[in-house]
C-alpha positions as CSV (number, residue, x, y, z in Angstrom):
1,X,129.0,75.5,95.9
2,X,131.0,77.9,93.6
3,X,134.0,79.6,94.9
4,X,133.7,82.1,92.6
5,X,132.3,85.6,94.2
6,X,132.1,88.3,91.1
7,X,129.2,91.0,91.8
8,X,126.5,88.6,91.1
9,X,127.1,85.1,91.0
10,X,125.2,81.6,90.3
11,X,125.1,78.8,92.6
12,X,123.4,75.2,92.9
13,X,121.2,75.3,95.7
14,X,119.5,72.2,95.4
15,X,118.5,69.2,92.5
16,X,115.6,71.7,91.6
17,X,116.7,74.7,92.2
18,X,119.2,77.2,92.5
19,X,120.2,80.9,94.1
20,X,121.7,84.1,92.3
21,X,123.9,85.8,95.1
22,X,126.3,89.1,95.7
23,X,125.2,92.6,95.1
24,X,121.8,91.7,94.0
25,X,120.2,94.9,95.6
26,X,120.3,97.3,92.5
27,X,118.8,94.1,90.3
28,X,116.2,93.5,92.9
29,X,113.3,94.3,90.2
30,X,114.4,92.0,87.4
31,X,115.3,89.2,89.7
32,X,111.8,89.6,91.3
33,X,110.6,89.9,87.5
34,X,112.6,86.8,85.8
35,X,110.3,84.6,88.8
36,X,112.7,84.8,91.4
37,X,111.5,84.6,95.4
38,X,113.7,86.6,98.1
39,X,115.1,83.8,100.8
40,X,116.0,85.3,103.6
41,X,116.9,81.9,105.5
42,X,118.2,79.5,103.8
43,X,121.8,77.2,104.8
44,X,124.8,76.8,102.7
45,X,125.1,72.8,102.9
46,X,128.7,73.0,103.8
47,X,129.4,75.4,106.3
48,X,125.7,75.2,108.2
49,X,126.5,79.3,107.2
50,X,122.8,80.9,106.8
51,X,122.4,83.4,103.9
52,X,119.6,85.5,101.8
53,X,119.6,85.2,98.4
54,X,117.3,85.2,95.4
55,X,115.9,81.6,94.9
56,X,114.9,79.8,91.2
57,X,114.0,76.5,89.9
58,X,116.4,74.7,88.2
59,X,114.3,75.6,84.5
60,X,115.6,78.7,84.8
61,X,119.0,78.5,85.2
62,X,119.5,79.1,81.0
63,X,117.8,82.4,81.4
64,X,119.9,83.6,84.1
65,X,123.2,82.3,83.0
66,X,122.8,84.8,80.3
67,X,121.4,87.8,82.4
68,X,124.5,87.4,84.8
69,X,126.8,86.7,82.0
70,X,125.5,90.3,80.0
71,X,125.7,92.5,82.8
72,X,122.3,92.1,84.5
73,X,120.6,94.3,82.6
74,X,117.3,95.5,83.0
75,X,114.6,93.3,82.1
76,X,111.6,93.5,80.8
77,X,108.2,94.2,83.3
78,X,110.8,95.2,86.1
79,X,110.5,98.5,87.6
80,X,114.2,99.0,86.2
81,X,112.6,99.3,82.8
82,X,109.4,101.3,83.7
83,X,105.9,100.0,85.0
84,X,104.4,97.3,83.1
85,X,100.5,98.1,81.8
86,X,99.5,95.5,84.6
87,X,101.0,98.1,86.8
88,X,100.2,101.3,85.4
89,X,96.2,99.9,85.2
90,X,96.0,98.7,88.7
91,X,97.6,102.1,89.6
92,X,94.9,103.6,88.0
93,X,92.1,101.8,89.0
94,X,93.5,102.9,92.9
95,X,93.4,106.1,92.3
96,X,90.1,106.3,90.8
97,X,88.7,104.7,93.9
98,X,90.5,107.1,96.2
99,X,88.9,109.9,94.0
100,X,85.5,108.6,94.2
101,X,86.1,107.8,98.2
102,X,87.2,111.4,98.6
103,X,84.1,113.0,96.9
104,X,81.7,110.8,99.4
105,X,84.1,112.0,102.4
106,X,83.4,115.9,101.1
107,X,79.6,115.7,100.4
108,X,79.6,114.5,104.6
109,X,81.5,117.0,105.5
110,X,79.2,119.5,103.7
111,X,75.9,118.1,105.4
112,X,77.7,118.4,108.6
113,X,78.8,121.7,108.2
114,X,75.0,122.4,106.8
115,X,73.6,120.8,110.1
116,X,76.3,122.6,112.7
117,X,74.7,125.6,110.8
118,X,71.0,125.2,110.3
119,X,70.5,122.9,113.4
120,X,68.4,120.9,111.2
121,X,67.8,116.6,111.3
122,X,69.6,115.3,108.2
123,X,68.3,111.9,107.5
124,X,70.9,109.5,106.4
125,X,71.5,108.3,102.9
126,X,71.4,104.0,102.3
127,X,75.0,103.8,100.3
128,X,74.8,100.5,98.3
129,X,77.9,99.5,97.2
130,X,78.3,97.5,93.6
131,X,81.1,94.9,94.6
132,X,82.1,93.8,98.1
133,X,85.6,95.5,99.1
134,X,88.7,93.8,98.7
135,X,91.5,94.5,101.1
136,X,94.5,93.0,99.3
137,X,95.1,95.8,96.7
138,X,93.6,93.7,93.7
């Protein structure tokens, strides 16, 4: 492994792969962004010393050479640089659903307050939903 220990710094990990460690923190988005995975476990093969650090394939060693060697700059489609259109639709699309879920939610509340009221039966509505809900934010 490299002795050398600058800010951010390249080191072979493995045949196929290799990690970016240092100060990573502040370049969290464009590692995340250039393909990297966050390791929060993994052993430096010749102290037995366990570490977290940002984890590639070997194919992109090219890529990140350069990144580290110009300053780790912002890259393009991380949050560093601003939201990519990916981002800023799903965002969207969330919030339209949390609009449409809070006009439902104040319709019920009217008919309840109109029954508290009046005293009267309100028969319930059938809600028939176009898609099955999806729970994993996609």
């Amino acid at each position: 492994m490299s002795a050398q220990k600058s800010a951010v710094y390249i080191e072979k990990y493995s045949d196929k792969s290799f990690v970016v460690r240092g100060d990573t923190r502040p370049h969290r988005e464009s590692l995340k962004a250039m393909g990297g995975k966050w390791a929060t476990r993994l052993t430096d093969k010749e102290t037995g010393e366990k570490f977290g650090a940002w984890l590639f394939w070997t194919q992109k060693r090219g890529e990140l050479d350069v990144w580290v060697s110009g300053g780790c700059k912002p890259v393009e489609g991380s949050q560093a640089s601003g939201r990519t259109s990916e981002q800023s639709s799903n965002l969207e699309l969330r919030m339209t659903r949390i609009e449409e879920s809070l006009a439902r939610m104040e319709k019920l509340i009217v008919k309840m307050n109109d029954f508290m009221v009046s005293g009267e039966v309100i028969e319930e509505e059938e809600e028939v939903e176009d898609k099955p809900k999806r729970f994993l934010g996609k």
